[in-house]
TORFIGU-699709 format. One record per atom (N, C-alpha, C, O): residue in three letters; atom name; x, y, z. Coordinates in nm, 2 decimals. Example, Ala and Ser with C-alpha at 12.3 -4.5 7.8 and 13.67 -1.06 7.14 Angstrom:
BEGIN
{"ALA", "N", {1.32, -0.57, 0.78}}
{"ALA", "CA", {1.23, -0.45, 0.78}}
{"ALA", "C", {1.32, -0.33, 0.78}}
{"ALA", "O", {1.42, -0.33, 0.85}}
{"SER", "N", {1.28, -0.22, 0.71}}
{"SER", "CA", {1.37, -0.11, 0.71}}
{"SER", "C", {1.29, 0.00, 0.79}}
{"SER", "O", {1.34, 0.11, 0.80}}
END
This chain:
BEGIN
{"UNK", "N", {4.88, 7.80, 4.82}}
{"UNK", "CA", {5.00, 7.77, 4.73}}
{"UNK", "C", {5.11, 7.71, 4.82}}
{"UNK", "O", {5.19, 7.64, 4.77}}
{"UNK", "N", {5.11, 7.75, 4.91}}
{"UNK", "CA", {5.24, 7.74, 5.00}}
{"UNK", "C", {5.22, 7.55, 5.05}}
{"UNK", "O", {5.30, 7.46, 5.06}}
{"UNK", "N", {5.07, 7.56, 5.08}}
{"UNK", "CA", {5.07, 7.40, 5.13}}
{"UNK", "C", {5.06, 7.33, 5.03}}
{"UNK", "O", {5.05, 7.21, 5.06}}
{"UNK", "N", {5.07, 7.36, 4.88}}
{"UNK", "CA", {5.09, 7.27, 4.80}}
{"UNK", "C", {5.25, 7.26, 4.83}}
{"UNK", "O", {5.29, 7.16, 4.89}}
{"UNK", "N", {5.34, 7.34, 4.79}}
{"UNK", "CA", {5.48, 7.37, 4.84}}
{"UNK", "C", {5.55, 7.27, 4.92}}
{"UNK", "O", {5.65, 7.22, 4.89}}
{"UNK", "N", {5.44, 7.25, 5.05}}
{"UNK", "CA", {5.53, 7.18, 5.13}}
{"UNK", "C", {5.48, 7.05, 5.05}}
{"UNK", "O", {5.57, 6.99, 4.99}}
{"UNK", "N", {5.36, 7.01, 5.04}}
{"UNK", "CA", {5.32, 6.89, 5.05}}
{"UNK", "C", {5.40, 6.84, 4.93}}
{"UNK", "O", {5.44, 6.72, 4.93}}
{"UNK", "N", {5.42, 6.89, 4.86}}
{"UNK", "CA", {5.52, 6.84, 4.73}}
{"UNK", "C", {5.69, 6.80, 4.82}}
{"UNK", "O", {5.73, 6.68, 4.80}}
{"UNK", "N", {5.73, 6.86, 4.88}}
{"UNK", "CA", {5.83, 6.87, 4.90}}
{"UNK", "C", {5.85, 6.74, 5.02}}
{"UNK", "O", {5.94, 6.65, 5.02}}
{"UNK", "N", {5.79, 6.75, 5.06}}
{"UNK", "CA", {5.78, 6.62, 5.17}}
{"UNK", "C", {5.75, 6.48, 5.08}}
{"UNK", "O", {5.81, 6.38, 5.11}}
{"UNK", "N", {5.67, 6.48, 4.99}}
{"UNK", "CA", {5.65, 6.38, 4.91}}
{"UNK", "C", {5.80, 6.36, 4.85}}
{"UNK", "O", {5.84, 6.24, 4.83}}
{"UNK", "N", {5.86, 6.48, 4.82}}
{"UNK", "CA", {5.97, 6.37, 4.73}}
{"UNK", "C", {6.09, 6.37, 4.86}}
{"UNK", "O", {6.20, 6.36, 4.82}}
{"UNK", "N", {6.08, 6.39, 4.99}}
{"UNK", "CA", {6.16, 6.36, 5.08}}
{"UNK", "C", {6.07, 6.18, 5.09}}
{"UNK", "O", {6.15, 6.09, 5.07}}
{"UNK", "N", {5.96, 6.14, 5.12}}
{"UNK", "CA", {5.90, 6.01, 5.17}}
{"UNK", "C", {5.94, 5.96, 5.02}}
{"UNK", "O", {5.98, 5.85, 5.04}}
{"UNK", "N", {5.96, 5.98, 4.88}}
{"UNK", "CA", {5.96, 5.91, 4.82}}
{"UNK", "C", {6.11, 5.89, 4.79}}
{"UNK", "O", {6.13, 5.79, 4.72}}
{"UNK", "N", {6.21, 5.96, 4.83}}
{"UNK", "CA", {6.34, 5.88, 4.86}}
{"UNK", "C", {6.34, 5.77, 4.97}}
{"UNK", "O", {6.43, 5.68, 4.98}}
{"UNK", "N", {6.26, 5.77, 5.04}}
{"UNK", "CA", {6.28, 5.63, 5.16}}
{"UNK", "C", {6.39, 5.67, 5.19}}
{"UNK", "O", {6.47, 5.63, 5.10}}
{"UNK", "N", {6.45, 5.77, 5.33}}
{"UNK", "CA", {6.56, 5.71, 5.35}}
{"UNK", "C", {6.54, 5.69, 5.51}}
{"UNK", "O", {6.46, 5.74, 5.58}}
{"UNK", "N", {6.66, 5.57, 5.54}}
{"UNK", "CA", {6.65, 5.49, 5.65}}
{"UNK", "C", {6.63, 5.54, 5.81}}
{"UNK", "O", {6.64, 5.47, 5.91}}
{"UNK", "N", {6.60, 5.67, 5.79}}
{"UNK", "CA", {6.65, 5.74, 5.95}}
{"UNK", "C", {6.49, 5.83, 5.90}}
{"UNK", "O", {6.43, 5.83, 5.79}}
{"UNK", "N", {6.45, 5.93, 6.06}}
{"UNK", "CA", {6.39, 6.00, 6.03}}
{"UNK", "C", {6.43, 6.13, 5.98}}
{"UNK", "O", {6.55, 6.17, 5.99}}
{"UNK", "N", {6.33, 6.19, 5.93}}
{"UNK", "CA", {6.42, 6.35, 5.89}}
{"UNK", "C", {6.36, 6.46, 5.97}}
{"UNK", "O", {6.24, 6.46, 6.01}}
{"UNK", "N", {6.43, 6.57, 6.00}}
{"UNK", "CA", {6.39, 6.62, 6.11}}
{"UNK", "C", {6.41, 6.78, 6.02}}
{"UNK", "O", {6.51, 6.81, 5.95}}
{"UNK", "N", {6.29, 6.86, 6.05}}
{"UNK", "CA", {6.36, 7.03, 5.96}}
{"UNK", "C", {6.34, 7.12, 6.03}}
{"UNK", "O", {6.24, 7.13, 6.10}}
{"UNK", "N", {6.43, 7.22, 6.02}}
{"UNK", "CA", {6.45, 7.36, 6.12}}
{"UNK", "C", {6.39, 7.46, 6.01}}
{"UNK", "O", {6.40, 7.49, 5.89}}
{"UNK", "N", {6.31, 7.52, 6.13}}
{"UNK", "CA", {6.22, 7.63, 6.05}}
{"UNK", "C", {6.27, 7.73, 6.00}}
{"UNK", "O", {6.32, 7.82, 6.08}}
{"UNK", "N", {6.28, 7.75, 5.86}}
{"UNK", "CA", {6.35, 7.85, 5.80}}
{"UNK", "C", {6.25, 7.92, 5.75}}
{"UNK", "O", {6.13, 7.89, 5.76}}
{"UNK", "N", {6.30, 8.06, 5.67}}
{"UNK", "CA", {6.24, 8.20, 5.64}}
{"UNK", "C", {6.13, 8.16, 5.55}}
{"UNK", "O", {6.02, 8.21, 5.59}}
{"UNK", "N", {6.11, 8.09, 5.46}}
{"UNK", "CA", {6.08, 8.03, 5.34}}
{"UNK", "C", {5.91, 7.99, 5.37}}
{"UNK", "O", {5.81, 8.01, 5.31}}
{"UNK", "N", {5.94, 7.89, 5.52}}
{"UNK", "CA", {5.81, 7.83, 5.58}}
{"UNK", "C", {5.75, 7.93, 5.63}}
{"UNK", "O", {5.65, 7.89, 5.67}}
{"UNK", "N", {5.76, 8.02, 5.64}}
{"UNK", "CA", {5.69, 8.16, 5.74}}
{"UNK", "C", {5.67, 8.28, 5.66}}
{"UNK", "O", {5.59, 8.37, 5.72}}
{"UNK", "N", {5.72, 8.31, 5.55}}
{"UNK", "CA", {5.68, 8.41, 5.47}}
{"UNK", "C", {5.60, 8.37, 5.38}}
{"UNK", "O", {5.59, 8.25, 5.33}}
{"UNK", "N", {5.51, 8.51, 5.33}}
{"UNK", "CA", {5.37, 8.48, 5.24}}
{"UNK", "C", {5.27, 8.42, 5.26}}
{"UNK", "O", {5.25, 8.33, 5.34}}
{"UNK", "N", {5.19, 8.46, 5.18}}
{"UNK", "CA", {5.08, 8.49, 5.22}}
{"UNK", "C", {5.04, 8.31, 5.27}}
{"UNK", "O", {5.09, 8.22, 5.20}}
{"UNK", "N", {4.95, 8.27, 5.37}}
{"UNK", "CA", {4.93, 8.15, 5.41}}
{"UNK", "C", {5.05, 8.09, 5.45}}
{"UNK", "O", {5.05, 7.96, 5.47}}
{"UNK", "N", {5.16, 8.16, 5.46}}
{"UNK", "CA", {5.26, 8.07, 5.52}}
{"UNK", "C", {5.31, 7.97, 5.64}}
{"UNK", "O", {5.37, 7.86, 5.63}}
{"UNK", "N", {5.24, 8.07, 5.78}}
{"UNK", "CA", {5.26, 8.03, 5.86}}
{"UNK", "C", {5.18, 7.94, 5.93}}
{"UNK", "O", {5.21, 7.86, 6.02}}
{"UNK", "N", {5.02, 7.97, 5.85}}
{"UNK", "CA", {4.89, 7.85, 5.87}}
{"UNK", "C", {4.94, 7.72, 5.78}}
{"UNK", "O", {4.90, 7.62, 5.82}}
{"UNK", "N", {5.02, 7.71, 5.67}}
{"UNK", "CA", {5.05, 7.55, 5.60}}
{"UNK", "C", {5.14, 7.52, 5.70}}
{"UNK", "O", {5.12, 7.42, 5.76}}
{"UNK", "N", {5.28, 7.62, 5.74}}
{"UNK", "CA", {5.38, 7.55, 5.85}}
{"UNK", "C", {5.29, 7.50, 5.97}}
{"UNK", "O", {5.36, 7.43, 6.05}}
{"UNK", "N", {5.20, 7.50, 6.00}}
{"UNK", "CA", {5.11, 7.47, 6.10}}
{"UNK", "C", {5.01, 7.34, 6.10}}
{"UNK", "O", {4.98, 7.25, 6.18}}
{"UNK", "N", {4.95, 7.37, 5.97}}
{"UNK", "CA", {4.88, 7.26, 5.88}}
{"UNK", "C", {4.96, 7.16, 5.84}}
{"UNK", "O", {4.94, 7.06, 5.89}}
{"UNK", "N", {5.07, 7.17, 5.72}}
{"UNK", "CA", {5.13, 7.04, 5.68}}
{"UNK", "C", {5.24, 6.99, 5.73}}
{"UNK", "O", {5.26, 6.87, 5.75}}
{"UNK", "N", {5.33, 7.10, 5.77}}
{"UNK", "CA", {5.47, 7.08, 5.83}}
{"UNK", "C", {5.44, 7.01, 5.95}}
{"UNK", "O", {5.50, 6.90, 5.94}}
{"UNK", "N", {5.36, 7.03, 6.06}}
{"UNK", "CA", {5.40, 7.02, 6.17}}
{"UNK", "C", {5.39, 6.90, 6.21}}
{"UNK", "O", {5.46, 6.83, 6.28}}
{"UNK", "N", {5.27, 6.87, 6.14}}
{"UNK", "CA", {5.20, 6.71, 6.15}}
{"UNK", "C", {5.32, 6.62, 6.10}}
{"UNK", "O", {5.39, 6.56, 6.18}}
{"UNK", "N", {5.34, 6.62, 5.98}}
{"UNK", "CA", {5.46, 6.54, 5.92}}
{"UNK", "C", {5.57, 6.53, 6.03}}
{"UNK", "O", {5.60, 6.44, 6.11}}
{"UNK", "N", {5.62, 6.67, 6.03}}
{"UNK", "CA", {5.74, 6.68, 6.18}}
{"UNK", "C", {5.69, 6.56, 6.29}}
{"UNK", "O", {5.76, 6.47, 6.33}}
{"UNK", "N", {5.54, 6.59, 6.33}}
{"UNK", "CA", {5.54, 6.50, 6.44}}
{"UNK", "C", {5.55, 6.36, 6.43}}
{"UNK", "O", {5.62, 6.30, 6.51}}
{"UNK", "N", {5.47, 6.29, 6.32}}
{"UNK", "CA", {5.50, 6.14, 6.25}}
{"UNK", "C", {5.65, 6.11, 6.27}}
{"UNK", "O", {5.69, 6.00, 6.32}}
{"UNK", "N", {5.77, 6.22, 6.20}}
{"UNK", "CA", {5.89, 6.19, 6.18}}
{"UNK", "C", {5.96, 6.20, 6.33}}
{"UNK", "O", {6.08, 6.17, 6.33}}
{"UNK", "N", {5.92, 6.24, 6.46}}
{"UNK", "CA", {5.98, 6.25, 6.50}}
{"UNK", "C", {5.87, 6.17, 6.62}}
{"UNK", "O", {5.91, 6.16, 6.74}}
{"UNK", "N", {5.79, 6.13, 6.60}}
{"UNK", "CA", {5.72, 6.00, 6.67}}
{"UNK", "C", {5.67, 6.03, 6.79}}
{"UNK", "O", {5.67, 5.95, 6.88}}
{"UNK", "N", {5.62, 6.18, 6.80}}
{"UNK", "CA", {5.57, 6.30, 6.88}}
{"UNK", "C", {5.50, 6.38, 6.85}}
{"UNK", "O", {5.51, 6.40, 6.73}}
{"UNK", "N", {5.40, 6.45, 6.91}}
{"UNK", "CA", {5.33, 6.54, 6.89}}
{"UNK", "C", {5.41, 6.66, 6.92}}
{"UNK", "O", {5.43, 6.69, 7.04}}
{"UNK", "N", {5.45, 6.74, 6.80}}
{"UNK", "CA", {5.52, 6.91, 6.82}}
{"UNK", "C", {5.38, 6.96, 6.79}}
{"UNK", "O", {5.28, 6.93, 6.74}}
{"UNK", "N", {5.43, 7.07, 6.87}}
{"UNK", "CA", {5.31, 7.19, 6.86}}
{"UNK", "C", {5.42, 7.30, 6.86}}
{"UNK", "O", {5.36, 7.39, 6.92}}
{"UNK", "N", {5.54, 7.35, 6.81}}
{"UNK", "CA", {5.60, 7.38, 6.73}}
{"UNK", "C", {5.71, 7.39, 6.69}}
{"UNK", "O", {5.78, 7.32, 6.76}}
{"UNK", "N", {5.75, 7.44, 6.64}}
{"UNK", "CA", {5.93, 7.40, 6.58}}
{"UNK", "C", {6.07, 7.43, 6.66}}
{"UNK", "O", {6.18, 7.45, 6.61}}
{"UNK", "N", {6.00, 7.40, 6.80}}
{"UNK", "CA", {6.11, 7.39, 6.88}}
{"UNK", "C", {6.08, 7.27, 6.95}}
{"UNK", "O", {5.97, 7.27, 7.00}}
{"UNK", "N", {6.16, 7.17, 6.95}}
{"UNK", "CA", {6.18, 7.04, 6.98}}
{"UNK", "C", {6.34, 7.00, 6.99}}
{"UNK", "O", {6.44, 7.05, 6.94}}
{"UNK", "N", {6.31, 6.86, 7.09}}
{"UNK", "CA", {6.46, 6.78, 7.10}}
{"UNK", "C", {6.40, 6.64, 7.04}}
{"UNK", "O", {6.29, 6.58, 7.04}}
{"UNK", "N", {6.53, 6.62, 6.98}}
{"UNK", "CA", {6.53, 6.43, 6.96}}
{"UNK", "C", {6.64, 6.38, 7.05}}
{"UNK", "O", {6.73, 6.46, 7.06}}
{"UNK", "N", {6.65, 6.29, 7.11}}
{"UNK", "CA", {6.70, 6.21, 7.19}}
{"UNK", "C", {6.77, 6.10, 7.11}}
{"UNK", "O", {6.69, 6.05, 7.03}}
{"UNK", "N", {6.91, 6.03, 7.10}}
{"UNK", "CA", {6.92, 5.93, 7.01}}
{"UNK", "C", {7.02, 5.86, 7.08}}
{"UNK", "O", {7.13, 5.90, 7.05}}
{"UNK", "N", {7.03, 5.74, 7.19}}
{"UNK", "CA", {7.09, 5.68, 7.29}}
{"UNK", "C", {7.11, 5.83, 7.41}}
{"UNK", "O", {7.03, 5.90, 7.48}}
{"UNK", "N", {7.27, 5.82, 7.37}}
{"UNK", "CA", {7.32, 5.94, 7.51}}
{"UNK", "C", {7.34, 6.11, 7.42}}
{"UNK", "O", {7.40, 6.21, 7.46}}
{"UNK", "N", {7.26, 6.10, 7.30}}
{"UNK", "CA", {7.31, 6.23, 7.23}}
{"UNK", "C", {7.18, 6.28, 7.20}}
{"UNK", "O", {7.08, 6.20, 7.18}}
{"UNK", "N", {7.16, 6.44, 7.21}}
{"UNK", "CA", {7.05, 6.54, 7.20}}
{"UNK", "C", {7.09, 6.61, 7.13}}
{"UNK", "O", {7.20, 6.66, 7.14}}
{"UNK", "N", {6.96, 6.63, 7.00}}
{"UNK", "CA", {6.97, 6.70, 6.91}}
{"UNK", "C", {6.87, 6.76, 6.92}}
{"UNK", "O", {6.76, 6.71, 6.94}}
{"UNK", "N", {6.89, 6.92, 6.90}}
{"UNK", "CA", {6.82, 7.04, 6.94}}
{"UNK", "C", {6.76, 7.12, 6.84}}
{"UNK", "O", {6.85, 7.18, 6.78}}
{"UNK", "N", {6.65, 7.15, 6.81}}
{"UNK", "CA", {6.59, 7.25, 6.68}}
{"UNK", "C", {6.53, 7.33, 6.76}}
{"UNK", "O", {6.46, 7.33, 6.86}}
{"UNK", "N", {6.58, 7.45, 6.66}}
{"UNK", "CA", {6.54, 7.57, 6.75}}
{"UNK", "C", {6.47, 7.65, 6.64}}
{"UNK", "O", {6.51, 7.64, 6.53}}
{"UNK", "N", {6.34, 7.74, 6.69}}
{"UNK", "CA", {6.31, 7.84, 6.58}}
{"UNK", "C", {6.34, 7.98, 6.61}}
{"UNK", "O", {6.29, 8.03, 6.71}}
{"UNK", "N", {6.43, 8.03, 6.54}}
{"UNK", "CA", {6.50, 8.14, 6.55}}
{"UNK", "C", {6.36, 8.22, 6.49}}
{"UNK", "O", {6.38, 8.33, 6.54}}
{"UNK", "N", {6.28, 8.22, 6.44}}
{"UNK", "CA", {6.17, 8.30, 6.40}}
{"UNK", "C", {6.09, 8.33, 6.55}}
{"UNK", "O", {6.03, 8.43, 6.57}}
{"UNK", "N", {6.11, 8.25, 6.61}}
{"UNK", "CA", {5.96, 8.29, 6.76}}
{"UNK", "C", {6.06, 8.21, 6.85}}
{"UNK", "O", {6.05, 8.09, 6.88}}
{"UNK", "N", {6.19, 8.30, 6.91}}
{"UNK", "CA", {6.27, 8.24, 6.95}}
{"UNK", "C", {6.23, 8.24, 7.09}}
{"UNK", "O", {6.18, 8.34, 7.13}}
{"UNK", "N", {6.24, 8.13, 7.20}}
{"UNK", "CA", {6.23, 8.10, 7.36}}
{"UNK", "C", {6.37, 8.09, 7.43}}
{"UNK", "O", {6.40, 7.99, 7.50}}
{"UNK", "N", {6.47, 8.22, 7.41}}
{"UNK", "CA", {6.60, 8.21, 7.47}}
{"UNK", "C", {6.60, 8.09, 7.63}}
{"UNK", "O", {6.68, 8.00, 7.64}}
{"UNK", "N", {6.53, 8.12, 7.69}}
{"UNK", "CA", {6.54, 8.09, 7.80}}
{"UNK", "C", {6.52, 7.91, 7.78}}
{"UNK", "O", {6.60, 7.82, 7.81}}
{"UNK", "N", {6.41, 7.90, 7.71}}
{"UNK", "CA", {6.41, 7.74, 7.71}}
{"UNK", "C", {6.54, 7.69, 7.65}}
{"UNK", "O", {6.60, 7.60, 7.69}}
{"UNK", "N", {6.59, 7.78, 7.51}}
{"UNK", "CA", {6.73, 7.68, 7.45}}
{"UNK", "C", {6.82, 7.74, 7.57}}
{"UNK", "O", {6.93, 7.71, 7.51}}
{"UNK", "N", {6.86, 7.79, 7.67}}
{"UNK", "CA", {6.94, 7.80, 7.72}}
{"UNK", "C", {6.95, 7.68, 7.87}}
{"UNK", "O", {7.05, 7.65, 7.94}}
{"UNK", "N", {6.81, 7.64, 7.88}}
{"UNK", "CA", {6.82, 7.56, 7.96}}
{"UNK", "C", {6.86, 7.39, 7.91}}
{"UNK", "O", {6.91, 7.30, 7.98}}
{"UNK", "N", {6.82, 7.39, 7.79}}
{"UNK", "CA", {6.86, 7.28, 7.74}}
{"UNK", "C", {7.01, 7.29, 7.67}}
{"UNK", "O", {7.05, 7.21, 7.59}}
{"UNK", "N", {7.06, 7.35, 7.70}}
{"UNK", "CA", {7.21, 7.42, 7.68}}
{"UNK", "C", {7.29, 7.39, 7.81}}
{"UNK", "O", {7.40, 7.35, 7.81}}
{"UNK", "N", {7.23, 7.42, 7.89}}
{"UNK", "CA", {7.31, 7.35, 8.05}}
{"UNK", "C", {7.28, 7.22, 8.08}}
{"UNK", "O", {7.35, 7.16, 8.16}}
{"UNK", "N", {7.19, 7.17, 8.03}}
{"UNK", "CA", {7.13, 7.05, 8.11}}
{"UNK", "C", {7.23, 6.94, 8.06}}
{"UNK", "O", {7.31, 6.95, 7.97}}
{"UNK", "N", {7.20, 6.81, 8.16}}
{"UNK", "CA", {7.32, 6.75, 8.19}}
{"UNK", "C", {7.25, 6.61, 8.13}}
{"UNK", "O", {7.13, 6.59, 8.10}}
{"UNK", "N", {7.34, 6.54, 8.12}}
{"UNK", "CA", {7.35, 6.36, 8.12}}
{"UNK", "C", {7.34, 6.32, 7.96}}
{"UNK", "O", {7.32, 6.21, 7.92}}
{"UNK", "N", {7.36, 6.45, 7.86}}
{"UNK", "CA", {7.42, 6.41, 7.71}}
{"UNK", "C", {7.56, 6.38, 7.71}}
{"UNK", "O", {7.65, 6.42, 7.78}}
{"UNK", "N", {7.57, 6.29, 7.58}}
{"UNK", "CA", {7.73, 6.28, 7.53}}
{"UNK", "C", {7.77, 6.39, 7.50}}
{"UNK", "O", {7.85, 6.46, 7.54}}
{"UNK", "N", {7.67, 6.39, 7.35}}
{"UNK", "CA", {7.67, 6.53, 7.31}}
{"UNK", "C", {7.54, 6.56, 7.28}}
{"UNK", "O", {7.44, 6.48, 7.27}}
{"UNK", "N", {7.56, 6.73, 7.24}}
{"UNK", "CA", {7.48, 6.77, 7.21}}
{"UNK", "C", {7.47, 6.83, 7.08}}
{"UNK", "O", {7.58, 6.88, 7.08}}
{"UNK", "N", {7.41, 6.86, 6.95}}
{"UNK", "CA", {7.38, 6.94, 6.83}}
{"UNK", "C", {7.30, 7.00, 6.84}}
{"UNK", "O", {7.21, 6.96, 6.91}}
{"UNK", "N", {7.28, 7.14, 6.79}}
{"UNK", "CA", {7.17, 7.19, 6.80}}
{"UNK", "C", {7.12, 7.28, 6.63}}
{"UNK", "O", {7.18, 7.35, 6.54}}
{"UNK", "N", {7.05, 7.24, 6.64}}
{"UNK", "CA", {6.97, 7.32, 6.49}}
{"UNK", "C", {6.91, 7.39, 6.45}}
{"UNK", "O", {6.79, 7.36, 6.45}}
{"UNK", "N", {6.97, 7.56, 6.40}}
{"UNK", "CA", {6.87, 7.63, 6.39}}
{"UNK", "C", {6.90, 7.69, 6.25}}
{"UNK", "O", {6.99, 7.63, 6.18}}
{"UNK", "N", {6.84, 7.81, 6.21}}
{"UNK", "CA", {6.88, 7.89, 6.04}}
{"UNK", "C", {6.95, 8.00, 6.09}}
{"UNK", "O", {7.02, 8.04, 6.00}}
{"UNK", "N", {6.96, 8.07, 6.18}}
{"UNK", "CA", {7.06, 8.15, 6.22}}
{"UNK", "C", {7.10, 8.19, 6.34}}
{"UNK", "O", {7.02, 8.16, 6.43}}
{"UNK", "N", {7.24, 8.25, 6.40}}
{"UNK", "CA", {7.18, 8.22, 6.59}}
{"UNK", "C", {7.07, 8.33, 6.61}}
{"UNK", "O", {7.03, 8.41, 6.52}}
{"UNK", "N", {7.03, 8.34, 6.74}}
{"UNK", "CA", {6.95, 8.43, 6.77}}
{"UNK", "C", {6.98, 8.53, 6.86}}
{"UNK", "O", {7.00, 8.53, 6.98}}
{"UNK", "N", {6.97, 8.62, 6.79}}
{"UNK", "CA", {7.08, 8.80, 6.90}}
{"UNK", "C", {7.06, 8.82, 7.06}}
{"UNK", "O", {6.96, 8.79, 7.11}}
{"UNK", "N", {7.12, 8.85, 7.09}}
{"UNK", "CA", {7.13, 8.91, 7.21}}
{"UNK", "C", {7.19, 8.83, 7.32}}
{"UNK", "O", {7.23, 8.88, 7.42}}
{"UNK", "N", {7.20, 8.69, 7.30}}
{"UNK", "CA", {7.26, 8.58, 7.38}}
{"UNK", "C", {7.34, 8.47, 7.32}}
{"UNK", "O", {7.32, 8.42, 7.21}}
{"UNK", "N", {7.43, 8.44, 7.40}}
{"UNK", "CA", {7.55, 8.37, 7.36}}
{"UNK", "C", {7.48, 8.25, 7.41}}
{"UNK", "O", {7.45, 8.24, 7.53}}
{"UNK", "N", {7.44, 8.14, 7.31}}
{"UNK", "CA", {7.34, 7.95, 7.35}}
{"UNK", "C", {7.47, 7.90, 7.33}}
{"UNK", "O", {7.49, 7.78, 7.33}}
END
């Protein structure tokens, strides 16, 4: 059920055409119930990777866009240490970062 879910959902994001890629932060929604986290694995991820013109293996990723880094983070299977190092690291304009809620115990 859930991978019909996404795959609907992505169809009517591809069937707006819009001119940029789209990029999505893993929220509660993709990871709960039953088969949830095998379709976020099965349909999401793949799509993700097409849209982001990379192979993710999972929902922590950067996009690069000239001098600016934009950061998705999964607050579900969070890797403090990795967003933390991508949180110091140098030679962005700026940086954004994208997640569904912060993640406890550390100030990113």
């Amino acid at each position: 059920m859930q991978s019909l879910q996404f795959r609907d959902a992505l169809a009517a994001v591809e069937q707006a055409a819009f001119r940029c890629a789209t990029l999505l932060v893993k929220g509660n929604h993709d990871i709960t119930g039953p088969g949830a986290p095998e379709a976020f694995d099965k349909v999401l991820l793949p799509w993700l990777s097409k849209q982001a013109n990379e192979e993710l293996k999972s929902a922590v990723y950067t996009r690069r866009e000239g001098d600016d880094l934009f950061v998705f983070f999964d607050a579900y299977k969070p890797d403090l240490d990795w967003l933390e190092r991508i949180a110091v690291g140098e030679g962005e304009r700026r940086k954004a970062r994208f997640l569904r809620y912060p993640p406890a115990g550390r100030a990113v």
